[in-house]
N, C-alpha and C positions, 0 to 999 in steps of 0.2 A: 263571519260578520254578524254582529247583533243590533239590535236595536231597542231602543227606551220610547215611553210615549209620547207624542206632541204637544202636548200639555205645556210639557218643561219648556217647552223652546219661547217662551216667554220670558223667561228668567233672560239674566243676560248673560249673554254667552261665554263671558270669561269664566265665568262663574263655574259653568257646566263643565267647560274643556280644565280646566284650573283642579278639578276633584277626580272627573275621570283619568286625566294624565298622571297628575303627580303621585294620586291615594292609590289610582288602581291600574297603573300603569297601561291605561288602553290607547289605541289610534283614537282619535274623534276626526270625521270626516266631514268635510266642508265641501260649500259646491261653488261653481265658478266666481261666487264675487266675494266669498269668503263667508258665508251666513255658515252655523253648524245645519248640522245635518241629523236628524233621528235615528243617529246609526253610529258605530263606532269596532273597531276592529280589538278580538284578543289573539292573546299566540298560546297555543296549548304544545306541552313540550311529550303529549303524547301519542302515540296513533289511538283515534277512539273507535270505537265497535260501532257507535252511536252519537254523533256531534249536534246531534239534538241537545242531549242532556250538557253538553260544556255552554253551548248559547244559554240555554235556559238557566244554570248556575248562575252565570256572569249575567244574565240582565234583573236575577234574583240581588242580586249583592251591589248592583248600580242604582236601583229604583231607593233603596233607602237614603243615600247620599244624595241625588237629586233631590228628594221630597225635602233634602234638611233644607238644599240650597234656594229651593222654590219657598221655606219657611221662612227663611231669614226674611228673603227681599219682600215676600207680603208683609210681613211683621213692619218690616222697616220703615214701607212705603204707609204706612198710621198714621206717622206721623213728618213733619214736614224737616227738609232739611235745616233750614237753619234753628229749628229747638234743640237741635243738638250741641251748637253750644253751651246752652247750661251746663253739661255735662264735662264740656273742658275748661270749666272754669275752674275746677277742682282736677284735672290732669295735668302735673308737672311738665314741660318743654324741657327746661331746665335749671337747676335748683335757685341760683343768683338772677336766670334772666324770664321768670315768672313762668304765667302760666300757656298752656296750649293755645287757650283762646287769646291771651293778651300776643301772645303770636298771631295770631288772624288779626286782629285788629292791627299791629303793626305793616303786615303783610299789605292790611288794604288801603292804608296811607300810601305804603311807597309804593304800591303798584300805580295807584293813582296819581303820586307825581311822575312816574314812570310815562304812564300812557299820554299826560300831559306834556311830553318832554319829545316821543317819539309820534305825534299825531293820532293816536289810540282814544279810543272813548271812556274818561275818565271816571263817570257813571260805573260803567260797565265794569270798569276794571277795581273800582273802589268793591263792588259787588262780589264777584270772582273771590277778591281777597278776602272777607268777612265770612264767605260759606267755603274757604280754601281746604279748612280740617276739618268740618262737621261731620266729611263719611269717618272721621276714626272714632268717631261714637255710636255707628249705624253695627247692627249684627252683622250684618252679611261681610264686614272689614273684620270685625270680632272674629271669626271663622276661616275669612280668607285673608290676611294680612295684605297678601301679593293684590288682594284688588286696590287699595287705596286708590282714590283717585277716578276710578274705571267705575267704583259704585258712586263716589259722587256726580258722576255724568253723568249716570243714568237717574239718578235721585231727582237732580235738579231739573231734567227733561221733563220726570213726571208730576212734578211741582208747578214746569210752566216758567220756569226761569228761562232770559234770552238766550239762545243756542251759542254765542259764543261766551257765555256766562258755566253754562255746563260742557261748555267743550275745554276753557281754562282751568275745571277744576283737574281734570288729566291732565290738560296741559303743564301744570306747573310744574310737573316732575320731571319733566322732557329737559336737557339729553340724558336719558341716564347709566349711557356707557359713552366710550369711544366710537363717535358714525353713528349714534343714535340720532332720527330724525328731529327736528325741531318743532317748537309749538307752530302751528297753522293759521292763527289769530292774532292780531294787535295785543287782545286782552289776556287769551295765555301768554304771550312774549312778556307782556307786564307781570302779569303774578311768577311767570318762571324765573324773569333776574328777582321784583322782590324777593320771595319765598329761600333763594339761594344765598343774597346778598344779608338778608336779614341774619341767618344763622354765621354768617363770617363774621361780619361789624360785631354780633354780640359774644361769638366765642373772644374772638380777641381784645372785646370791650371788656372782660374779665378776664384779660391776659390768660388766655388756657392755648395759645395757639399749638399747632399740631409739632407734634417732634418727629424727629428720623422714624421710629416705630410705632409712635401711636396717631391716630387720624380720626378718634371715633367720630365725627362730623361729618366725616367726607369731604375735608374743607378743599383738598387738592383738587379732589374731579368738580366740585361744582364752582369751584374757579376756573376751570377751564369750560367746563360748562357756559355760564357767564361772559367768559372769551368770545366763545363760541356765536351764544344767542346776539350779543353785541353787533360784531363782524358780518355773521352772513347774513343777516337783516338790515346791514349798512346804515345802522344808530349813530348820528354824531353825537354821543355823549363822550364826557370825560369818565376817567374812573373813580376820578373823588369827587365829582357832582353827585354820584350815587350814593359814594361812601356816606356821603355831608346827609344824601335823603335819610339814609339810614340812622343814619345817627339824630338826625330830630325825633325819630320815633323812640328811638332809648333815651332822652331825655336826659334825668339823672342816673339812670339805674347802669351807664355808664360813666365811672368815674372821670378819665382822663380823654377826653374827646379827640386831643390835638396829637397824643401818642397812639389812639386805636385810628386816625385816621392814616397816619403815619403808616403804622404795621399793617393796615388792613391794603392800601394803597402800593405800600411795598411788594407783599405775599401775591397780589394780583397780576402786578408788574413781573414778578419772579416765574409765572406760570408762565410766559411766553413761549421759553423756551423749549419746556414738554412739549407746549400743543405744537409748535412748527418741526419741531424734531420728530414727531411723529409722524408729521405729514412730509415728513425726506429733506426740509431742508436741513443743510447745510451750518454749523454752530456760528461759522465765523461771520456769515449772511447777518446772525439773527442779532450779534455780538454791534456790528456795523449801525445796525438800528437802534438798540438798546444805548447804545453811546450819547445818540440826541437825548434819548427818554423822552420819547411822544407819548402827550397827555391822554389822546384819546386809542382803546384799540382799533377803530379802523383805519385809523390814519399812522398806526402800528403796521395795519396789514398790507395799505397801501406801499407801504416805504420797503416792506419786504419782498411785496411778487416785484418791485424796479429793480433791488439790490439783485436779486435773485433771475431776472431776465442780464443785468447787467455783464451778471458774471460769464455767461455765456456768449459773449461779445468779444471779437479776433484782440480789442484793446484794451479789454480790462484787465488786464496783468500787466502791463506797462503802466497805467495811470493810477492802478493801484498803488503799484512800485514810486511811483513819480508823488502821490497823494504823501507816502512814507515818509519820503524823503524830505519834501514842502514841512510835512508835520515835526521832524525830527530840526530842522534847521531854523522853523519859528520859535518852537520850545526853547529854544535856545537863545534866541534874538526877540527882544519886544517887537513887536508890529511896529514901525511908527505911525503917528496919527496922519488923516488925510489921504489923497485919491492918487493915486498913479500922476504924476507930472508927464506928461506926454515929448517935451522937450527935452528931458532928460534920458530917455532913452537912445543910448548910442548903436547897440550891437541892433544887427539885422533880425535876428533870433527875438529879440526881448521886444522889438517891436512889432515882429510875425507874432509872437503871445501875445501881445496887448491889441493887435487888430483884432483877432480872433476874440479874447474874452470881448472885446466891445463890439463886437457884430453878434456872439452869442449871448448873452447877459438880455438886452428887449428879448431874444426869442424863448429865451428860457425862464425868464420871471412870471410871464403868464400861467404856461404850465405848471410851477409849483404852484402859485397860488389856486391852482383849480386841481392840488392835488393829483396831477397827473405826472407821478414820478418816473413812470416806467422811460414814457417819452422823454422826458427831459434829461435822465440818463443816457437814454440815447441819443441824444442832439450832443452832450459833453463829452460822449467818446470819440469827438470831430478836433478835441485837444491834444491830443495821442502823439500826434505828430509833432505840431510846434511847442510841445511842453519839452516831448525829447530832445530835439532843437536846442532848445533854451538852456538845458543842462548840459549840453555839448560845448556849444561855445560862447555861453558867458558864467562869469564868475561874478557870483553870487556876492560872495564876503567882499567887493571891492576894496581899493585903500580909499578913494574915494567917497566920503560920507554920504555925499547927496544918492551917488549910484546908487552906492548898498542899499539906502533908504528907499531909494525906489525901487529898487529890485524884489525887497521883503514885501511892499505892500502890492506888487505885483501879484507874487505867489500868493500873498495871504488872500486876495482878489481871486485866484484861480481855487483855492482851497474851500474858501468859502464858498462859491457854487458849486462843488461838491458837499458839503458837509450842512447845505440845506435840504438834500437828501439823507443820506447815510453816510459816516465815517468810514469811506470804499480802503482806508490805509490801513485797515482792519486786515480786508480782507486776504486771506494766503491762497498762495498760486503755487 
């Protein structure tokens, strides 16, 4: 066990553990609530006579790299963060869609209509997004790449910017794997979908979208990312209300506004199925939902965990099957127009369906409308019975024209309160 001196432990801490671990491959040792610690572990791969001298080596060859990292961050702290934009004004983002800083500046528009959208402090989040990049001009990012973000938190602490102003400039980077935690603030949540959304609308506003082998953006993971920040933060946005924010900030510098909204809306919609495949469901679940094509993803995710409770239900492979079949013999047959004629139903069976849908239909229209799919799924797997009924003993294609007709707009009446949730004929059993 060795140790460095106290001094450093001002610097901030990533910083410290960031040169010890990666440059000199040491332990760095933390105490209960996670602070470093002025001590850090080596492994010598020898027995020594005297392990005096292997400490004394090793805290010989740490104190220079500390002192660089303790140089940067006073250097840095000179001057204040946001003069560091000057400096990306003359940094490329990318070659067609300008510069770094015209990236922040876009960032703090749409974080701002962001935060105005999801009850967020507009202020604040307008803020966040204009000192978003300025640590990539700071030494200490210059030396440590991997801080991005981590030193503009601390920059903007010692500046006196409001806390969740310097806690969004880290935030913005959040999720940055799969399971990685989300931003903690209104204001990161904003800068994190702008900052992601920004680089999608413009890769694809200059048609470079990503192919089978090449991603250099990362456009896949911070679309699911995106997914992600939406969903479990239970955002009622849509995804082309974002798209649309985005795209006022690129103005002209996107040509074709109505086709990158198009691709941009598509490619987002297309991530579905990674992030739930990832998380166990099921293709044909996801398949069932994507059939409506819900505008917004939470109301994406809502329509999945009902599909996905549904399928676990003693009746959902019979009205799945029964759903098929409904689907297979409309496709076939137009609907006729108008409501079920009640008089016209002769068979016992067709009128067991028709009580049934009309005793269930009040109890289930509430539930949709307040988005409570799971439930209402389950109140329609109470069809199971006199749907099978129905296919038993009556016949569908009558010779009779009125039957027929009422019979189709029957089934289309039973199909339809399923397919206000999910497409369940989808699903395989």
């Amino acid at each position: 066990v060795c140790s460095f001196e106290e001094r450093f432990l001002h610097v901030p801490q990533e910083a410290l553990i960031s040169t010890m671990q990666d440059n000199q491959k040491y332990f760095c040792l933390v105490d209960a609530k996670g602070k470093l610690l002025p001590r850090f572990i080596t492994v010598a791969n020898i027995q020594s006579s005297d392990p005096k001298f292997i400490i004394e080596g090793n805290e010989k060859v740490v104190r220079p790299r500390l002192t660089d990292a303790e140089f940067f961050f006073k250097q840095d702290q000179k001057t204040k963060l946001e003069t560091r934009n000057e400096r990306l004004k003359t940094v490329v983002f990318q070659a067609q869609l300008g510069t770094v800083y015209e990236k922040a500046e876009r960032i703090s528009e749409l974080a701002a209509c962001i935060a105005a959208q999801i009850g967020g402090d507009v202020a604040l989040a307008q803020r966040a997004g204009i000192l978003s990049k300025c640590d990539l001009a700071t030494e200490m990012v210059g030396e440590f790449p991997e801080l991005q973000g981590i030193a503009g938190y601390y920059y903007a602490q010692h500046d006196g910017e409001a806390n969740d102003v310097a806690l969004a400039l880290n935030e913005q980077y959040l999720p940055k794997f799969s399971g990685d935690v989300l931003p903690s603030t209104a204001t990161g949540l904003a800068v994190a979908i702008a900052d992601k959304l920004d680089t999608l609308v413009g890769i694809f506003g200059i048609n470079q979208p990503p192919t089978g082998s090449k991603d250099p953006f990362a456009l896949r993971r911070s679309a699911i990312g995106i997914l992600r920040l939406i969903i479990e933060n239970e955002l009622d946005v849509t995804i082309e209300e974002l798209v649309n924010f985005a795209l006022q900030g690129y103005g002209d510098v996107v040509k074709d506004h109505d086709k990158t909204r198009a691709d941009a809306v598509a490619f987002l919609e297309g991530r579905y199925r990674a992030k739930y495949e990832d998380q166990g469901v099921a293709v044909d679940v996801i398949q069932a939902v994507q059939a409506l094509a819900p505008k917004s993803p939470l109301d994406f995710d809502k329509r999945v965990t009902a599909v996905n409770h549904f399928r676990t239900l003693p009746e959902a492979a019979a009205l799945a099957a029964a759903n098929k079949r409904v689907a297979n013999i409309l496709a076939k047959e137009a609907t006729p127009e108008g409501a079920v004629v009640e008089a016209n139903l002769v068979e016992a069976a067709e009128k067991a369906l028709y009580a049934e849908l009309s005793a269930l239909s009040p109890v289930v229209q509430p539930l949709l409308a307040a988005r409570n799919y799971t439930e209402a799924l389950s109140k329609l797997a109470a069809l199971r019975a006199p749907t099978d009924a129905f296919f038993e003993g009556v016949m569908v294609m009558a010779d009779d024209a009125e039957l027929k007709a009422n019979r189709l707009r029957l089934l289309a009446q039973l199909r339809d309160l399923f397919t206000r949730v999910a497409d369940v004929s989808v699903l395989q059993h």
